[in-house]
Each structure stands twice: as C-alpha cells, then as structure tokens.
N, C-alpha and C positions, 0 to 999 in steps of 0.2 A: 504494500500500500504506500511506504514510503517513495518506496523507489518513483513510482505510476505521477505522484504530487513532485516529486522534482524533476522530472520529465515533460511532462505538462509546465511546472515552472521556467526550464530551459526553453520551450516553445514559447510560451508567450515573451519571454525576457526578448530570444530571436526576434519574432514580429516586431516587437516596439521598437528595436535597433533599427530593422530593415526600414519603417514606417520611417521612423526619425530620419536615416540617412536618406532617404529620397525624399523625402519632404526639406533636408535642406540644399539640395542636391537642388531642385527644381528655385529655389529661391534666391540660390546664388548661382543660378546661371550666367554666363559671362558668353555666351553663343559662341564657342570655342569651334563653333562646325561652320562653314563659308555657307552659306547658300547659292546655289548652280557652281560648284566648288569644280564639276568639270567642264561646262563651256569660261569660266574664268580662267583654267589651271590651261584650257588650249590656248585663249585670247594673250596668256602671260609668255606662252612658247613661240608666239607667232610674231608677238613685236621683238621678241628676243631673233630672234629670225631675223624680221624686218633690221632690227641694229646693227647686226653681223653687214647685212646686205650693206647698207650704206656708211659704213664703218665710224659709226657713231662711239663721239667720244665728249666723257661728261668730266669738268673739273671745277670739283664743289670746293666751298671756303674748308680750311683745315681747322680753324678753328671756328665757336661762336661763344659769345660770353652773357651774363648779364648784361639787362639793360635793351639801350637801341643796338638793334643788328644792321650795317650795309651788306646786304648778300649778295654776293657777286658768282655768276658760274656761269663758266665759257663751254659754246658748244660748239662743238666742230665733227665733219663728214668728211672721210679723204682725205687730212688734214688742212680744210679749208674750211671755213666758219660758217657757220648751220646759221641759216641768215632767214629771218620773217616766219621765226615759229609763235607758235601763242602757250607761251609758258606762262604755269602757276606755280606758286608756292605754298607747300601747307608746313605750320612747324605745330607740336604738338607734345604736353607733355604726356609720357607713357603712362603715368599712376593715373593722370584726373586729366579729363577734356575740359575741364572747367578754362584752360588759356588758349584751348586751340586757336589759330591763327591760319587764314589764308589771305593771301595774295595775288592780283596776276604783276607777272614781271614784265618791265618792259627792257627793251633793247637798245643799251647806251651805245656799245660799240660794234659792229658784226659780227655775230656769234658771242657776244657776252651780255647778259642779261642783269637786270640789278631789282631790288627793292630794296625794302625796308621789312626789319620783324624784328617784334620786340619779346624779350622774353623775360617773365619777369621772376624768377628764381631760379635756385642752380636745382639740377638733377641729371636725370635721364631725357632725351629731350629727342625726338623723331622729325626728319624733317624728310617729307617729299616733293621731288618735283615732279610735276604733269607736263609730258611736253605733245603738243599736237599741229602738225606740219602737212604739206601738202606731201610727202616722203614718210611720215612717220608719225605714229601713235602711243606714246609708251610714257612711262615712268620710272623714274628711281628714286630709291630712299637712303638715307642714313641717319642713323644716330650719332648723338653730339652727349656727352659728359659736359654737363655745364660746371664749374666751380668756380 
C-alpha cells in the first residue's frame, strides 16, 4: 500500500514539473524558430551568390564608441566603387530593442557611404547594413563591443 501512495506521489510530483516546465516554456518564448526559415535560408544563399558574382567588397568602421557615431563604409565591385546603391543602416543593442536605430545612408564619396548613429551605452551592440542596387540585394552584419 505504501509502495502504490508513493508511486502515484512520483506521478503527480512528474505532471506538475512537466505542466510547470511548458507553461514557462511557452511564456518565455523568445521565437528562436525563423519563420519560412527555408525560402529565407535560399534568398540568404543566392545574394551570397549574387556577391561572389560581382565581387562585392564591404569595409565597415573598426571601431564604434559611445555617444554620436560618423559611420562610414566603403563599397566596392571589381575593385571599383559600388556607386548609386540605396543603403540603410540599422544599429541595435542585443539585450533590449529599447535603442534600436535605423538609418538610410547617403553617398558622400563613390562607393563610400556615411550617417550618423548614436549609441547611447556601452555593450554588445549589432549593426547591419541593407544594401539594395540595381546588381544586388543583400546584407551584412556585425557586432561592435562598445566600452
């Protein structure tokens, strides 16, 4: 009789775990899954494609710090400067969207493109660019250590 009472004990104690864990499970979802994760995952292979093709070449600032940013990145095809694309700028910090930031950039000198972004604490910090040209559709990212 004992045995049968903490057997039954161990089933329900299971249950409540399993409840609990999917009940927080569903509450701290963070959508960690893409959605059309494979027409994106081809659209992602094909401008890498396209890049190869026209020998697409990106040279982002090395460093960004607090404060106001000048961002500057020069684009260049064949080693000659990627001229009348319509480039944006997004900067973002990874923990909180609360500063996200976009931009579009405009074109100071041929092939190099500039704004402004302000970032107003140090951390982990995501910047992408969106570039879209009569040649090409793509984007790059990188992360920046701010301190």
């Amino acid at each position: 009789m004992k045995m049968k009472l903490f057997i039954g004990g161990l089933y329900i104690l299971f249950l409540f775990a399993m409840i609990t864990g999917v009940t927080i499970a569903f509450r701290q979802s963070e959508g960690l899954v893409e959605t059309n994760y494979y027409e994106k995952g081809n659209g992602w292979f094909q401008a890498k494609a396209a890049e190869q093709q026209i020998g697409l070449e990106i040279k982002a600032p090395e460093s960004l710090s607090p404060g106001d940013n000048n961002v500057s990145i020069r684009l260049s095809s064949h080693d000659e400067p990627l001229t009348g694309a319509d480039v944006k700028l997004f900067v973002g910090n990874v923990s909180t969207s609360d500063y996200d930031f976009s931009s579009a950039m405009r074109e100071r000198a041929p092939g190099v493109y500039v704004t402004r972004a302000f970032i107003p604490s140090k951390g982990k910090w995501l910047v992408r660019m969106d570039i879209a040209g009569n040649q090409i559709k793509t984007s790059r990212s990188w992360f920046y250590d701010i301190r």
